[in-house]
N, C-alpha and C positions, 0 to 999 in steps of 0.2 A: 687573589690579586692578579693583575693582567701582566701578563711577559709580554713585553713591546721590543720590538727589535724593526728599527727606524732605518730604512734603505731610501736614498735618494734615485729615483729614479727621471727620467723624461716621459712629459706630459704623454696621453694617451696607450697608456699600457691596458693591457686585460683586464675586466674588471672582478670574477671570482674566486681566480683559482682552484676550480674543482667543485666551490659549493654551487651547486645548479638550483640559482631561482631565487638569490639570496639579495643580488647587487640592489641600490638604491644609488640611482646618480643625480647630477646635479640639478636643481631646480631652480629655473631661471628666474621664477618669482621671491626666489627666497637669499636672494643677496647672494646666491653665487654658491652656497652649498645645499645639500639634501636638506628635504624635508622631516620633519617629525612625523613620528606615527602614531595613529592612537592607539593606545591600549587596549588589551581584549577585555569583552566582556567574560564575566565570572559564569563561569556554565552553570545551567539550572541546574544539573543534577548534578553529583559530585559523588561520582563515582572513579573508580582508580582512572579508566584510561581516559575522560575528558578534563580531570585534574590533570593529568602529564601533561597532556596537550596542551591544556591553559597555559600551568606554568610554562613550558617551551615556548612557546610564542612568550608570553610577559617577560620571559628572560631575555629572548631574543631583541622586541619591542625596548625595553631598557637600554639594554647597550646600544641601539642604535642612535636612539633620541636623546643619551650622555654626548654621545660623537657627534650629533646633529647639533646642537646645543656650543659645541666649542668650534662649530665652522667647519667639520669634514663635507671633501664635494664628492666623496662617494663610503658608502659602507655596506659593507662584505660578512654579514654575520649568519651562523648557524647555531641554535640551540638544539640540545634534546634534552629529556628527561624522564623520570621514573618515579612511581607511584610507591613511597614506601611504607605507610600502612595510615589503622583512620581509628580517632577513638570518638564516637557521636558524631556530633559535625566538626570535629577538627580534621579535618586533611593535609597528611603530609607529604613532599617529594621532595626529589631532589632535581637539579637542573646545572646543567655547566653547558656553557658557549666559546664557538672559536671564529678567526675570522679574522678580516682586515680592513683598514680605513686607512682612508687618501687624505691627504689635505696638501695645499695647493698654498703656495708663497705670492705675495705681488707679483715677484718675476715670472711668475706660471711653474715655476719648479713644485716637483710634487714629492711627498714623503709618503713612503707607504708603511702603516705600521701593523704587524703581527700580532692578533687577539686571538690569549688562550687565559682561560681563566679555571681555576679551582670550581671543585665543584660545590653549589652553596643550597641549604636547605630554605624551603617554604614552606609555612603554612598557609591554609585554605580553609576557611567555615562559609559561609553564606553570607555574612555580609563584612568578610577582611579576606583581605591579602598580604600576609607577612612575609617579607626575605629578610632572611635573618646574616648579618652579615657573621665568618667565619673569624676564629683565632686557632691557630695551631700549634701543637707544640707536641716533640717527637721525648719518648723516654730513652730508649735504646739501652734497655735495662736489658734483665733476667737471662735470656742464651745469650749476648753477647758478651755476658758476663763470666760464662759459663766453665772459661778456659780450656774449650773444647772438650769437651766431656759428653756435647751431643752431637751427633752425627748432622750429615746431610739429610739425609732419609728421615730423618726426627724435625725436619723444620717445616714449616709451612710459608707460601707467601699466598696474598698478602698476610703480614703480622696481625694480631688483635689491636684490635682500636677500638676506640670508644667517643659518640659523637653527643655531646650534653647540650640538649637545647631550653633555653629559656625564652619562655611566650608570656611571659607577666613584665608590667615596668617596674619591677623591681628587679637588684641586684640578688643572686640567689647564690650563694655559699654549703657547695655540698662536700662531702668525705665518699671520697669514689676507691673501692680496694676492689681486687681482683686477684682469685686464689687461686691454684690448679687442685683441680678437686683428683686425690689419688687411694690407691687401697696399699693398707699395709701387709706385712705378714699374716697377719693371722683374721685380712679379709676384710677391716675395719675401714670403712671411707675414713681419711685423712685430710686435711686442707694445708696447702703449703703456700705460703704469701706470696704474690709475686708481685702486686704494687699498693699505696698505701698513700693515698695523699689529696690534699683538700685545693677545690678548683671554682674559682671565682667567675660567675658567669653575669654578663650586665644584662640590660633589660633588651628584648628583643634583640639576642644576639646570640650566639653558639660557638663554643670550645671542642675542637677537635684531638684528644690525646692519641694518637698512634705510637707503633711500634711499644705496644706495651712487652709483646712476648711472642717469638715466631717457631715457639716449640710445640708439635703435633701433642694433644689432649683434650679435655674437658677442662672446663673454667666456669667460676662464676663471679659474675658483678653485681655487684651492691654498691648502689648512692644513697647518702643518706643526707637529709635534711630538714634542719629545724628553723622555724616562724614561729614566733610571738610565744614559745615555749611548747609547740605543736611540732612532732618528731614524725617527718613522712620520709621511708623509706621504699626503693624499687630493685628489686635483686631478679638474675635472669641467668640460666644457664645455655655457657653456647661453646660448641669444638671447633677446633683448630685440625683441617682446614673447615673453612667457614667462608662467607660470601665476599667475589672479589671485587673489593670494593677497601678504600682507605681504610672506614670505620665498619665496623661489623654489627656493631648496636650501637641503639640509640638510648637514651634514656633523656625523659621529657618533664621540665616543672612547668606546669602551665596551674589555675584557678584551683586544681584538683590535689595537689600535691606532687607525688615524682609517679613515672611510670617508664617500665623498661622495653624495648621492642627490639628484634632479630630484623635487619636489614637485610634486603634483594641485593644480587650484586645489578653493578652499573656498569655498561661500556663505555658510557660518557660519550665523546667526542675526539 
């Protein structure tokens, strides 16, 4: 969601503050604010880095032509994004934009407001383009629970997350747990629970769980889900520290069932 922080200023300020090559000003044929842009075309190959690029630009293109669409007479956006893996022709990244739009009162008075947005996943096949809008939600389980018993030197940032995304129109209802996988005395792999709970995802849409657990280890996750009496499961193992980035895996229900993937980290914007 956009963090908007609305300053009245007078007419003819700067128009990008630092993003160089971004502005879009007013167009006279178009009733006194910017124009729309078109959309990019879907690149022929789809491969990681002209998928980034697409989506960056589409993200970019978006937000401008939402604020071009509600009367902004100038807009200030920059996207990037990143390639975060591919299974056949589904391609997936991620993308987040910042930036800012003017708009302009009768009186000529102007607001200028601050766009920064979360970062939102895409999918990419050959003939779609999916953004899948986010839900978040923070556990703040396992070491803060811990009553100090683990040090500094034992935590990692960022914490484990886990990013669920659904690419089918349906509602998909999975059982997502995550153990630290440990050895006991006498050498035996252990698994000790550290979260345990069932996360309801709508149709072309994605659930964000962070702050699962920010204690340095091995881990593993497993989602589990059932259709029409058919049990598809995706389990993935991944350490802490691990990529910096909110979520650190993804796990994906798309036509095929569930599938698990290790995320790149993202600087974002």
């Amino acid at each position: 969601m956009d963090r908007r922080a609305f300053l009245l200023r007078a007419v003819g300020l700067g128009a990008c503050g630092g993003l160089a090559g971004c502005a879009d000003l007013v167009d006279a044929g178009n009733g006194g604010g910017v124009a729309e842009r078109d959309p990019p075309d879907r690149p022929d190959e789809l491969a990681p880095e002209p998928v980034s690029e697409y989506v960056a630009t589409y993200e970019e293109v978006r937000v401008h032509n939402r604020h071009a669409a509600e009367g902004a007479v100038e807009v200030a956006v920059e996207a990037t994004a990143v390639f975060d893996h591919a299974s056949g022709d589904d391609h997936y990244a991620t993308a987040q934009h910042a930036g800012s739009v003017y708009y302009e009162s009768d009186a000529g008075a102007r607001s200028v407001g601050e766009l920064y947005a979360d970062p939102v996943p895409y999918l990419v096949t050959p003939d779609r383009t999916l953004r899948l809008d986010v839900r978040r939600r923070a556990l703040e389980t396992d070491a803060r629970d811990d009553g100090g018993d683990v040090s500094a030197d034992e935590r990692a940032s960022p914490p484990l997350g886990v990013r669920l995304l659904n690419v089918t129109e349906e509602t998909r209802e999975l059982a997502l747990t995550v153990t630290r996988r440990k050895t006991n005395d006498g050498g035996a792999e252990t698994g000790e629970p550290v979260a345990d709970l069932e996360v309801g995802v709508a149709p072309e849409t994605a659930v964000e769980v962070r702050s699962i657990t920010d204690v340095r280890g091995s881990y593993r996750v497993t989602a589990r889900m059932e259709d029409d009496g058919v049990t598809g499961q995706g389990r993935i193992e991944v350490g802490l520290p691990s990529a910096d980035r909110g979520p650190n895996v993804d796990i994906v229900c798309d036509g095929n069932g569930v599938s698990t993937w290790h995320l790149p980290s993202f600087e974002g914007v």
